[in-house]
C-alpha positions in Angstrom: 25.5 49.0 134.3 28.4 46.5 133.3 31.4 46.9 131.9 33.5 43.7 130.7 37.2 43.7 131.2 40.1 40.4 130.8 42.1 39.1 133.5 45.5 39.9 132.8 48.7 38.7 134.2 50.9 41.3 136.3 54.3 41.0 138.3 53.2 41.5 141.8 48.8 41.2 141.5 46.5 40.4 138.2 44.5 42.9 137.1 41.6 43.5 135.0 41.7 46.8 132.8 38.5 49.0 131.5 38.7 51.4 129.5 38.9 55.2 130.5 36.5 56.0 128.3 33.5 54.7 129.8 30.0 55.0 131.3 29.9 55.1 135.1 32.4 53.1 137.8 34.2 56.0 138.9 37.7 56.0 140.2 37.4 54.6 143.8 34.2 52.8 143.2 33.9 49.0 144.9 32.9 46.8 142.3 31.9 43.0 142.0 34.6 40.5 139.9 33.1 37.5 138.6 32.9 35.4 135.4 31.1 35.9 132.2 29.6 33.0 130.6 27.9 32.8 127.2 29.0 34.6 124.0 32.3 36.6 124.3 31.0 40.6 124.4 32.8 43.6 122.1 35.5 44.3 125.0 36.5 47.7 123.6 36.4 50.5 121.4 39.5 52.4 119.6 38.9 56.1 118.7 40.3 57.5 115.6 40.0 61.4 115.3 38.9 62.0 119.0 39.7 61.5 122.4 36.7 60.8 123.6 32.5 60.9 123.9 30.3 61.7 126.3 29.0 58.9 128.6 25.7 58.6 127.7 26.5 58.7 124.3 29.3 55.9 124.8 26.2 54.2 126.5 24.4 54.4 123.6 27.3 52.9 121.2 27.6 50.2 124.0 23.2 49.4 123.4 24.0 49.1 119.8 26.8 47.0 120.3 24.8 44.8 122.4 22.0 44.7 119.6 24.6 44.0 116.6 25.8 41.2 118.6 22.3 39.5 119.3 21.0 40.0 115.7 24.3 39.5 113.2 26.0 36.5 113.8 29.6 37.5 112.1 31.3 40.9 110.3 34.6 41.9 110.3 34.3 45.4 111.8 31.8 48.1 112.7 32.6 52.0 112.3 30.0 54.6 114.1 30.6 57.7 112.7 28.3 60.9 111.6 27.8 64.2 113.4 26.8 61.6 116.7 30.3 62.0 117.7 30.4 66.0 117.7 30.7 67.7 120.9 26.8 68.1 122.4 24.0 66.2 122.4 22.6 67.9 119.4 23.2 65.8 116.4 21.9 64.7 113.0 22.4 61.5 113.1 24.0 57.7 113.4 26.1 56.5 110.2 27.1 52.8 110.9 29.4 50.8 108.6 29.6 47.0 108.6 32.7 45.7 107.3 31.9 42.5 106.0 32.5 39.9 103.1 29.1 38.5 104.2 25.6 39.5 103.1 24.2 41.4 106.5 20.6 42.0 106.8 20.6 45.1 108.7 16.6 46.0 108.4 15.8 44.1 112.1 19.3 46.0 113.8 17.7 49.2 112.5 14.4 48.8 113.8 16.1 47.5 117.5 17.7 50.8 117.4 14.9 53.0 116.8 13.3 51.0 119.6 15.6 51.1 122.3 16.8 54.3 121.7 15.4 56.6 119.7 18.0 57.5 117.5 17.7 56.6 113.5 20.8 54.7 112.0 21.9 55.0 108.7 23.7 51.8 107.9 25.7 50.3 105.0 27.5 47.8 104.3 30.8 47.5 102.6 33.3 44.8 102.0 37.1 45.7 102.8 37.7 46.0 99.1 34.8 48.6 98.6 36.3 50.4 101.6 40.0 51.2 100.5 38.7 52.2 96.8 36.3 54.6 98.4 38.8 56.0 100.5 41.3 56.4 97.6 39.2 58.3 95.3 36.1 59.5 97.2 36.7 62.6 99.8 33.6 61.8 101.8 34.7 58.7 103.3 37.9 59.9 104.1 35.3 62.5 106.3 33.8 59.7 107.9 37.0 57.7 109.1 38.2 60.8 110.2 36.6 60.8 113.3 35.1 57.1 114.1 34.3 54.7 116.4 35.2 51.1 115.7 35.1 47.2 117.1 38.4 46.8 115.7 41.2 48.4 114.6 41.8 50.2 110.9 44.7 48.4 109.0 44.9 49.1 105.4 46.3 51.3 103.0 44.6 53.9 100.6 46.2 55.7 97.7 45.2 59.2 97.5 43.4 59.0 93.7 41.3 61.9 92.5 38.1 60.4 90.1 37.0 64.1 88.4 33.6 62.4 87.3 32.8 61.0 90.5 33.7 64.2 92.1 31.4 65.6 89.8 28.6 64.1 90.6 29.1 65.1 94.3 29.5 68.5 93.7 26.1 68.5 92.2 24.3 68.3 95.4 26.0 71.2 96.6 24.6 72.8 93.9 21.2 72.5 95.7 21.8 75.3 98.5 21.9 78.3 95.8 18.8 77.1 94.5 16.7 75.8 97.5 18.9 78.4 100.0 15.6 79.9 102.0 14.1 76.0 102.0 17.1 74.9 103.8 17.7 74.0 107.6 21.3 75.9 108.6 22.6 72.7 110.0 21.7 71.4 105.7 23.4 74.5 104.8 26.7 73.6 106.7 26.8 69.9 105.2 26.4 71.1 101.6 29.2 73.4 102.1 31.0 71.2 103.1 30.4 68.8 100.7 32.0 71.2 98.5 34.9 72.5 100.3 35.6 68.7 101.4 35.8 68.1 97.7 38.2 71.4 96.5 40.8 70.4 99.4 40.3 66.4 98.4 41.2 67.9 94.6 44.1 69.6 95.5 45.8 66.9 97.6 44.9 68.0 101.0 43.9 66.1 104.2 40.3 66.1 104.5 38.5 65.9 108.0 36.2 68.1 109.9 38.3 70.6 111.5 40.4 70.7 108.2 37.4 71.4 106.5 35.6 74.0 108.9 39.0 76.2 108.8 38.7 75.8 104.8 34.7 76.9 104.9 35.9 80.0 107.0 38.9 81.0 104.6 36.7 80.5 101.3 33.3 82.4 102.5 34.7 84.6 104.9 32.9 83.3 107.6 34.1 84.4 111.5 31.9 81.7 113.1 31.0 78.6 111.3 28.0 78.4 114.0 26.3 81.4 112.2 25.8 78.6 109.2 24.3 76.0 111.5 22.3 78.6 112.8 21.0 80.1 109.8 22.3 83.5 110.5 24.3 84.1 107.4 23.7 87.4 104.9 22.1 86.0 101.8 23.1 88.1 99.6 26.8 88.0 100.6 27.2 84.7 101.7 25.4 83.5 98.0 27.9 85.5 96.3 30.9 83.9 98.1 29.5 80.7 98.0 28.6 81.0 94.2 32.3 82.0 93.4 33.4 79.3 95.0 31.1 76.6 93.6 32.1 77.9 89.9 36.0 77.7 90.9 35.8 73.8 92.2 33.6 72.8 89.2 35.8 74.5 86.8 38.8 72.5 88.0 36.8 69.1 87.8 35.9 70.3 84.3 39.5 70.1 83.5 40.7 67.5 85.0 37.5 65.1 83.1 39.0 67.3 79.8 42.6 66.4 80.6 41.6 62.6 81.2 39.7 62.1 78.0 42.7 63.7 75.9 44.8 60.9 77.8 42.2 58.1 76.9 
């Protein structure tokens, strides 16, 4: 393994920093210095939402890295995000966002992926534009940027805007798990009430990230363990009832706010 640091200038020796969070070269390890030649790597990482991943997993990020680079010649940041960056090696997947103002073709990255490692990305594409309106008015991708991964730093600014139609539409697939509830995996379960819970806090002018949310899903269904969701050991008959009472309260309130913005139109 390699990991690529910068000479920098100190008062007594130069050094060369590397990040702590990182994949092998432990703390006393002998190591060789020399220099890099040929395309300038991704040096770093900054972590929003968490202090850290697991080093294989950060070896993983580092693979993709290393494939983006080879395959996309320019973009103006990269976000990993998705349930890949929960504690465990048990997850649902890889979300990755390109920022760009550039058309990227991202069919030959995906395949590379699936290739090298195993893993199936989910990737799309936004311009900087597209990003701040969806985190102004859309509660899901204030989930995502919650907890992220990214080549470069976040800098913008996002007005908190509720949209009661697009809200709408996502509370309709939440709709899905009281009518497909025994066809459903627990861990599909957990995202679709979350989906909705994501969206009631979102409505009322709450933060919205995971943990945020998973304290919310306990309050609203009564639930001691959100693990007993994930793991498909939840009553049916009383967690249905909760979760039904709960559905018709959030869509009721995006009912009024479309009402109150067509008598204000």
């Amino acid at each position: 393994m390699e990991i690529i640091g910068k000479v920098s200038k100190g008062s007594k020796m130069d050094q060369i920093y590397i990040p702590k969070n990182r994949a092998g070269l432990a703390i006393g390890d002998y190591v060789v210095v020399k220099p890099l030649e040929g395309k300038k790597p991704i040096e770093k990482f900054y972590f929003y939402g968490i202090k850290g991943v697991e080093p294989i997993k950060l070896g993983i990020i580092k693979d993709i890295m290393r494939i983006i680079e080879k395959n996309i010649e320019s973009y103006g940041n990269l976000i990993v995000t998705g349930s890949f960056l929960d504690e465990g090696f048990h997850f649902n997947d890889l979300d990755l966002i390109f920022v760009a103002e550039n058309e990227i073709k991202t069919n030959i990255v995906k395949k590379e992926i699936k290739e090298k490692t195993g893993i199936q990305a989910h990737i799309l594409t936004l311009n900087n534009k597209s990003l701040v309106r969806g985190l102004e008015v859309d509660p899901l991708y204030q989930m995502m940027l919650s907890r992220c991964i990214v080549s470069n730093r976040l800098v913008f600014k996002a007005k908190h805007r509720v949209d009661y139609k697009l809200l709408d539409l996502h509370l309709l697939k939440s709709k899905t798990l009281i009518d497909n509830f025994d066809f459903l995996s627990g861990n599909e379960k957990y995202d679709l009430v979350r989906n909705m819970l994501a969206i009631w806090l979102y409505m009322n002018g709450k933060k919205v990230n995971k943990e945020i949310v998973d304290r919310e899903i306990k309050k609203s269904l009564g639930l001691n363990d959100i693990n007993k969701l994930k793991q498909n050991m939840v009553d049916k008959k009383i967690f249905l009832k909760k979760y039904k009472l709960m559905y018709d309260k959030v869509f009721a309130k995006i009912l009024r706010g479309i009402e109150s913005g067509a008598k204000q139109e």
